[in-house]
The first five atom37 places (N, CA, C, CB, O) and aatype in JSON, in Angstrom:
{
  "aatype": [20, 20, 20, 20, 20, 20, 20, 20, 20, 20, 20, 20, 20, 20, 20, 20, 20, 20, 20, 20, 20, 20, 20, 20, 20, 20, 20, 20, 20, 20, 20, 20, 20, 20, 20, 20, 20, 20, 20, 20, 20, 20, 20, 20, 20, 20, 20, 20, 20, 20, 20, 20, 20, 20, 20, 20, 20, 20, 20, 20, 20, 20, 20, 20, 20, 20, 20, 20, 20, 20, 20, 20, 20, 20, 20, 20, 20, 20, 20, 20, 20, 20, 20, 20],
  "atom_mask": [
    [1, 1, 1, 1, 1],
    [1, 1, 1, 1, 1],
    [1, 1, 1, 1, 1],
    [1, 1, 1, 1, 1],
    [1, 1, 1, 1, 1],
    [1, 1, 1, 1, 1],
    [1, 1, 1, 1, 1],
    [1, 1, 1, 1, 1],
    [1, 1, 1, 1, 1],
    [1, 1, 1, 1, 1],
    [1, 1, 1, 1, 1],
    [1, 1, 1, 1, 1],
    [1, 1, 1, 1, 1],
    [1, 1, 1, 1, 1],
    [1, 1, 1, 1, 1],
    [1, 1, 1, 1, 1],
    [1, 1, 1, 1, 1],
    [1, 1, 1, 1, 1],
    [1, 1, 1, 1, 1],
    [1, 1, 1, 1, 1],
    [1, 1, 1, 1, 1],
    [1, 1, 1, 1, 1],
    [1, 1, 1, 1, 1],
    [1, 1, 1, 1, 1],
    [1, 1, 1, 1, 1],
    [1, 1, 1, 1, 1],
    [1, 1, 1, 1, 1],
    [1, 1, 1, 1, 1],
    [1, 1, 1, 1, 1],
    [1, 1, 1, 1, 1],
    [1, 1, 1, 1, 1],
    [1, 1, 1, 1, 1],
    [1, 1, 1, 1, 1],
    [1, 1, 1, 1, 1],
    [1, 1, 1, 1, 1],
    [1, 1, 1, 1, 1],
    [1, 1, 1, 1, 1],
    [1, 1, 1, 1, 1],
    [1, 1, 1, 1, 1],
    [1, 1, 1, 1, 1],
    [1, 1, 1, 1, 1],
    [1, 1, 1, 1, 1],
    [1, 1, 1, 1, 1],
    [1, 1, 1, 1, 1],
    [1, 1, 1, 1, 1],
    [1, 1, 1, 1, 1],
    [1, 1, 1, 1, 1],
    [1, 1, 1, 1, 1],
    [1, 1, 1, 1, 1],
    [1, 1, 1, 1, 1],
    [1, 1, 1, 1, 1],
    [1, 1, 1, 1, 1],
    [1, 1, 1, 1, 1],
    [1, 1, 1, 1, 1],
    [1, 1, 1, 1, 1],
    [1, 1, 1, 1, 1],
    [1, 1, 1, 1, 1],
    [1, 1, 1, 1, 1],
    [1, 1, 1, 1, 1],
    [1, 1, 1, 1, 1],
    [1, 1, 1, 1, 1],
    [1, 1, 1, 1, 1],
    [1, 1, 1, 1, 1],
    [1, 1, 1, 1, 1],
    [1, 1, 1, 1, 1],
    [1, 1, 1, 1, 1],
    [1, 1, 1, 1, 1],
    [1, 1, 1, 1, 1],
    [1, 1, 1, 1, 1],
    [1, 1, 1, 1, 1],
    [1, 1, 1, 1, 1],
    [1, 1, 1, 1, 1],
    [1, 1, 1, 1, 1],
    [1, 1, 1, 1, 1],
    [1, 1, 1, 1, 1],
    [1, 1, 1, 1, 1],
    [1, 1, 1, 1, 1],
    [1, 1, 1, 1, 1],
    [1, 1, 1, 1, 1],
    [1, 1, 1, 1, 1],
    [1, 1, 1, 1, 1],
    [1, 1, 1, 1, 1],
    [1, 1, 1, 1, 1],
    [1, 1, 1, 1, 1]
  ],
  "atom_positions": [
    [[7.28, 72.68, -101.48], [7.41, 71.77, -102.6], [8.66, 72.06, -103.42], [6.18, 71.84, -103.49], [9.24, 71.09, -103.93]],
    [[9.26, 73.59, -103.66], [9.93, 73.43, -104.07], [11.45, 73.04, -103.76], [9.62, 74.04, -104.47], [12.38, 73.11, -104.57]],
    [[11.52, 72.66, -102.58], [12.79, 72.32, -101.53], [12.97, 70.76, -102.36], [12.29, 72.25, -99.36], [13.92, 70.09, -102.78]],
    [[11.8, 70.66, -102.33], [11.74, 68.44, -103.13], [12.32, 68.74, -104.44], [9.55, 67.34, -103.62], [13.23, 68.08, -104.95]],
    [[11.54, 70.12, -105.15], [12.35, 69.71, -106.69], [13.46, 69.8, -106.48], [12.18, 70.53, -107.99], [14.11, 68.83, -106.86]],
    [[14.29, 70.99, -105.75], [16.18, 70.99, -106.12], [16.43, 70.16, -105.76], [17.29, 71.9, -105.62], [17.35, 69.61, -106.37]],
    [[15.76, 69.24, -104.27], [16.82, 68.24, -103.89], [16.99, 66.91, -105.24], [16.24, 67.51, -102.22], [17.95, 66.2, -105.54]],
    [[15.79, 67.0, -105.74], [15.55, 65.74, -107.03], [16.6, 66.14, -107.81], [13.96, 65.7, -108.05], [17.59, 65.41, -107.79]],
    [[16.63, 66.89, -108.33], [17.27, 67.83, -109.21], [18.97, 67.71, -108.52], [16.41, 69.56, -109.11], [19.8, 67.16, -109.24]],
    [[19.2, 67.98, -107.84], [20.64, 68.32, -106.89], [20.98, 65.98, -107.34], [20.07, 69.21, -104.1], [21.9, 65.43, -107.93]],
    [[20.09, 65.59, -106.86], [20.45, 63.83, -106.58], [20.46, 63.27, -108.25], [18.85, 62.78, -105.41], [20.98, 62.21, -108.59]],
    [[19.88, 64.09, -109.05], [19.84, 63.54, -110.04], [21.67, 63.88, -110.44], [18.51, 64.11, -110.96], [22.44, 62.96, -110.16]],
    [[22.12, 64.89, -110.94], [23.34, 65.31, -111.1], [24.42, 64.88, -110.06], [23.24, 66.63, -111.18], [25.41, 64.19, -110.3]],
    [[23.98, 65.52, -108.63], [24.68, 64.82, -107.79], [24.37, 63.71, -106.69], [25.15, 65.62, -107.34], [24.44, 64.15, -105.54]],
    [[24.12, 62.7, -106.78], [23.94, 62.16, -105.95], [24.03, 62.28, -104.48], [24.31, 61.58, -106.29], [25.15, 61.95, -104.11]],
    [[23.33, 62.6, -103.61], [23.69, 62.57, -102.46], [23.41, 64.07, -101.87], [25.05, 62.06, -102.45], [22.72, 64.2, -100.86]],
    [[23.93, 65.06, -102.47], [23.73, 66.63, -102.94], [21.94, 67.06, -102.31], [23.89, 66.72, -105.13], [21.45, 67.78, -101.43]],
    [[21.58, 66.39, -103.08], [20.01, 66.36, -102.5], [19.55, 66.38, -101.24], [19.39, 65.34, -102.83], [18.97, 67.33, -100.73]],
    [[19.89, 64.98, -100.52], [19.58, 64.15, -99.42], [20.2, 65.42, -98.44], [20.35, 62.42, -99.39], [19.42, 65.83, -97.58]],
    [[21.55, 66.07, -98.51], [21.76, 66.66, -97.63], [20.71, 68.19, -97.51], [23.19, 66.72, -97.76], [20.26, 68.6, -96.44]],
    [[20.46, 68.87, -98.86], [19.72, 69.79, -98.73], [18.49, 69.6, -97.88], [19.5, 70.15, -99.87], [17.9, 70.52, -97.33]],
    [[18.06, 68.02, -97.79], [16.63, 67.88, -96.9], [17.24, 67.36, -95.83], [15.29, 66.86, -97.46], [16.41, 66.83, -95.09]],
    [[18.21, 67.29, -95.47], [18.94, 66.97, -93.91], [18.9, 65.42, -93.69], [18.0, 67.77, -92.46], [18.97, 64.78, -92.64]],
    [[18.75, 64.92, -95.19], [18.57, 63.12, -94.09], [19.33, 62.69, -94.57], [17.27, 61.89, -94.05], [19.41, 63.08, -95.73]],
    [[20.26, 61.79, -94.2], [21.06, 60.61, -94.77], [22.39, 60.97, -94.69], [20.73, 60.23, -96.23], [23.12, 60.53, -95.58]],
    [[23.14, 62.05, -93.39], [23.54, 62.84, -93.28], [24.68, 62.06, -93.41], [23.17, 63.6, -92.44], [25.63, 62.57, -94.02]],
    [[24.8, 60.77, -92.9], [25.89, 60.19, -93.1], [26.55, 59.45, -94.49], [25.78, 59.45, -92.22], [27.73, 59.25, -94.76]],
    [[25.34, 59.12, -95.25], [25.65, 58.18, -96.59], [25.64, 59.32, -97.78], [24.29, 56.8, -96.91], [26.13, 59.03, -98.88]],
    [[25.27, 60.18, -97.62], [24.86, 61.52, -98.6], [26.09, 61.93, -99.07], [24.09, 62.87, -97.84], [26.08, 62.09, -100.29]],
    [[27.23, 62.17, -98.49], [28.3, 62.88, -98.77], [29.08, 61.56, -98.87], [28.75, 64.06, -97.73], [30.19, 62.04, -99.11]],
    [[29.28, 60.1, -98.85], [29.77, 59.28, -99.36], [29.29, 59.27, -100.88], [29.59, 58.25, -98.59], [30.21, 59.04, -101.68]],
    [[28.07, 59.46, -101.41], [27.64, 59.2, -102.19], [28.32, 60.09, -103.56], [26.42, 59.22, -101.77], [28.77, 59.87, -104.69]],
    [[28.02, 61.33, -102.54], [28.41, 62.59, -103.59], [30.32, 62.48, -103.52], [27.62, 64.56, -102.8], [30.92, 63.19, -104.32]],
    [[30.89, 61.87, -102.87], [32.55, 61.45, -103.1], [32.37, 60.14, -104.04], [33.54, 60.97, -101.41], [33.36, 60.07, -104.78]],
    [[31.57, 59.21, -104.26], [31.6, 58.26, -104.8], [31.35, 58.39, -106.44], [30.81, 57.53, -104.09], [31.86, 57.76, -107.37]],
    [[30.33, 59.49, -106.43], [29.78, 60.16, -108.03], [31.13, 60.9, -108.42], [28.2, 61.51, -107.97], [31.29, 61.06, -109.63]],
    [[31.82, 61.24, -107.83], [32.72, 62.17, -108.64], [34.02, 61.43, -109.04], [33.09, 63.48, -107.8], [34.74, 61.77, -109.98]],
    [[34.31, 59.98, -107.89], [34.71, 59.43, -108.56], [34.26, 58.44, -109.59], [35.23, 59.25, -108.01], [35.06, 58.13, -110.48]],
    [[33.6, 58.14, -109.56], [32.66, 57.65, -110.87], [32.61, 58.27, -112.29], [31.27, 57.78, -110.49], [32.64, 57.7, -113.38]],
    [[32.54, 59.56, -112.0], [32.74, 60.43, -113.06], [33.99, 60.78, -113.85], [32.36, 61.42, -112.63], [34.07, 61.04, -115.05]],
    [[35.03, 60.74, -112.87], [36.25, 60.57, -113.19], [36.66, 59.16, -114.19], [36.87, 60.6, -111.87], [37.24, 59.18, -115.27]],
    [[36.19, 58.01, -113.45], [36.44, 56.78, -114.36], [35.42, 57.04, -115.52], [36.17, 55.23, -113.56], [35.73, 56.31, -116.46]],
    [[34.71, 57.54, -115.71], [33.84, 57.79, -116.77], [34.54, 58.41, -118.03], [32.78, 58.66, -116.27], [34.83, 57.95, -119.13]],
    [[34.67, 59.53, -117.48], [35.83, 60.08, -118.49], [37.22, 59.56, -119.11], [36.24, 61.07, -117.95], [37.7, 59.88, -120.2]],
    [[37.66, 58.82, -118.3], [38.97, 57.79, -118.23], [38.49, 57.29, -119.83], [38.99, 56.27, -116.65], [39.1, 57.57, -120.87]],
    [[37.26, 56.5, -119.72], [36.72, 54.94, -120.47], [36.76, 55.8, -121.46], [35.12, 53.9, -120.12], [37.66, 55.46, -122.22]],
    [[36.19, 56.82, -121.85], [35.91, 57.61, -122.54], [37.19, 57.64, -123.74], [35.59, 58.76, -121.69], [37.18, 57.35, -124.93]],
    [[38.05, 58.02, -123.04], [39.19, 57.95, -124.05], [39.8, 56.84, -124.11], [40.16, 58.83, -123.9], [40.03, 56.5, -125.27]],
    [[40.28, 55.92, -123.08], [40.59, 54.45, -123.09], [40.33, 54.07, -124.0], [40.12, 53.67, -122.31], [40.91, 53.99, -125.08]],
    [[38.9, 53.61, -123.46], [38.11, 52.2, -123.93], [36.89, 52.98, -124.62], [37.54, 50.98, -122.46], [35.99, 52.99, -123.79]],
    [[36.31, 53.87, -126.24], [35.12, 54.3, -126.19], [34.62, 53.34, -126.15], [34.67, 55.05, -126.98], [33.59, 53.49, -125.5]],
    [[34.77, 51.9, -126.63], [33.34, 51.3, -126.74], [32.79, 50.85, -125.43], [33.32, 50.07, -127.7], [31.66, 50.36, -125.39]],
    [[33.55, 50.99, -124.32], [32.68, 51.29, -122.82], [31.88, 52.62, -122.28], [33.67, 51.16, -121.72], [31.19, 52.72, -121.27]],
    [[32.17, 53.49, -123.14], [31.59, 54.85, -122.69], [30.43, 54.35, -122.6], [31.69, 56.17, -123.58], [29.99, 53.71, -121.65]],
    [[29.69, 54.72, -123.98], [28.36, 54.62, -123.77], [27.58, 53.44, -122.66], [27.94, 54.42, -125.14], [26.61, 53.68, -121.93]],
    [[28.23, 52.3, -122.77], [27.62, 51.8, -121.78], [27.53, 51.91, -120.43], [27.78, 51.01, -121.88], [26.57, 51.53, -119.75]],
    [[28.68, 52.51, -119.96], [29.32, 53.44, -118.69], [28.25, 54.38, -118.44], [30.83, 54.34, -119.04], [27.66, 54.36, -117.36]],
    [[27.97, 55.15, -119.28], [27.42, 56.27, -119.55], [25.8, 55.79, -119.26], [27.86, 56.83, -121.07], [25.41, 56.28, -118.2]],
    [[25.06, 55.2, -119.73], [23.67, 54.55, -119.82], [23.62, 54.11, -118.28], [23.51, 53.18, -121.04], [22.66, 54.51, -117.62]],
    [[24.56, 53.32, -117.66], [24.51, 52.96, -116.56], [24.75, 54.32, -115.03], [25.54, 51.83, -116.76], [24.22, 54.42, -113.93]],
    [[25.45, 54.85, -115.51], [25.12, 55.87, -114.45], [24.15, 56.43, -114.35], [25.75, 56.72, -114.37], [23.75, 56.59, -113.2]],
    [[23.31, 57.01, -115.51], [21.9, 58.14, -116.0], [21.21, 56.81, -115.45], [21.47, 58.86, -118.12], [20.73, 57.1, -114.35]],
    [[20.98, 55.57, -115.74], [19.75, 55.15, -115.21], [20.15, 55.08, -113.36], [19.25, 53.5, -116.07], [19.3, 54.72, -112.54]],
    [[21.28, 55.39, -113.05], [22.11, 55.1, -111.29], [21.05, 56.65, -111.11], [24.77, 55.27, -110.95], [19.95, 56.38, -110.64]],
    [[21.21, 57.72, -111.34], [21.21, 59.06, -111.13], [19.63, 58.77, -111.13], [22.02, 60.17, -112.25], [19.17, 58.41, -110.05]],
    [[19.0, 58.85, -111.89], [17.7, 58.44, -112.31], [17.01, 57.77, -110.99], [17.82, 57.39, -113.59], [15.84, 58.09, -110.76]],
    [[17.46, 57.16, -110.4], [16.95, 56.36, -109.27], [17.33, 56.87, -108.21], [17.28, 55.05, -109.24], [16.82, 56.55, -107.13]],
    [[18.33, 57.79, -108.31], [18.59, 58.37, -107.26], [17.5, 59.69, -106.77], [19.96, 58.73, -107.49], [17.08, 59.93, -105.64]],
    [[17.16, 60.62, -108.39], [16.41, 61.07, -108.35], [14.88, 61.41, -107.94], [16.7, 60.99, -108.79], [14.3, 62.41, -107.52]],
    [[14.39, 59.6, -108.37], [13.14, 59.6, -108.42], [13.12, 59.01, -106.32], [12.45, 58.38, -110.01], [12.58, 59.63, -105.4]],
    [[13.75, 57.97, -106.25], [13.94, 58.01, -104.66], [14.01, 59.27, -103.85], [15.16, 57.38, -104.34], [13.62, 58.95, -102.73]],
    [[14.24, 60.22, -103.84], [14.27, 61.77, -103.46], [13.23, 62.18, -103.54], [15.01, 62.67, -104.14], [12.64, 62.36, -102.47]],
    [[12.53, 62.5, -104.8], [10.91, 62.64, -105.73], [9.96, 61.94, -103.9], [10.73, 60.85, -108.0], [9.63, 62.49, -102.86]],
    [[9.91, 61.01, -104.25], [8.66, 59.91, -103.87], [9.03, 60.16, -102.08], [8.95, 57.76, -104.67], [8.08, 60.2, -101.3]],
    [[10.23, 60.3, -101.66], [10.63, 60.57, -100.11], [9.97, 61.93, -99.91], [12.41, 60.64, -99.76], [8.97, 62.16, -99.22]],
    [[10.84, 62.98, -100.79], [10.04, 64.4, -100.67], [8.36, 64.58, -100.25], [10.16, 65.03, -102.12], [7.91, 65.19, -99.27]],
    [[7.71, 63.98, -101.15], [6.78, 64.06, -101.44], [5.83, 63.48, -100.54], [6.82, 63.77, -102.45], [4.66, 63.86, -100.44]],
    [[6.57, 62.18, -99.63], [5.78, 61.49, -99.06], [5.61, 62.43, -97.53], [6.36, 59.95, -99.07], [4.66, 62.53, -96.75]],
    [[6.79, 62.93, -97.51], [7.27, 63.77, -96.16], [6.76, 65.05, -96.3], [8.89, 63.92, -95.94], [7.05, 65.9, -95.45]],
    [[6.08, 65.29, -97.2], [5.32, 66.8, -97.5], [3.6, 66.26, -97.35], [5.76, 67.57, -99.5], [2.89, 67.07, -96.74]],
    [[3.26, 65.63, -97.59], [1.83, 64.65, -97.18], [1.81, 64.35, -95.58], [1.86, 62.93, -98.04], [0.84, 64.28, -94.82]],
    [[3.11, 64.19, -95.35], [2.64, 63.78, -93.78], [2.74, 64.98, -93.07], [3.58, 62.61, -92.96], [2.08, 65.11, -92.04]],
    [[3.2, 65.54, -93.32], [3.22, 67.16, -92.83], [4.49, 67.77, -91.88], [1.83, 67.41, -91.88], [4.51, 68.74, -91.13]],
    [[5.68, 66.65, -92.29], [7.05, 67.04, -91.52], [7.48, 68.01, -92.41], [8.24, 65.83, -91.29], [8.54, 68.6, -92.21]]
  ]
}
């Protein structure tokens, strides 16, 4: 069980980070985790740019991460019930 929390944990921060710790998605996982960092990068950009896009920048990734998370959560979990 606790292999499911880091990976939740790993997808929440990093996207993708997760998926590889449980070996699946071997191919989209490490797009994902190149895609978050650039994401993060434009994040910071807006930040000083444009603030009044941060926060909304900002709200929109945490609920992106968030789903990334809980998708990990509910996979883990389902794959620990079936007994792989």
């Amino acid at each position: 069980m606790s292999k499911v929390v880091v990976a939740t944990v790993l997808n929440f921060f990093f996207p993708g980070a997760g998926w590889l710790l449980l070996g699946e998605r071997m191919l989209v996982a490490p797009l994902w985790l190149v895609g978050v960092i650039g994401l993060t990068w434009v994040e910071l950009q807006v930040q000083t740019a444009a603030p009044g896009l941060y926060w909304p920048m900002f709200a929109a990734v945490f609920v992106m991460n968030t789903g990334f998370a809980l998708e990990t959560w509910m996979h883990g979990r389902a794959r620990l019930a079936a007994g792989a």
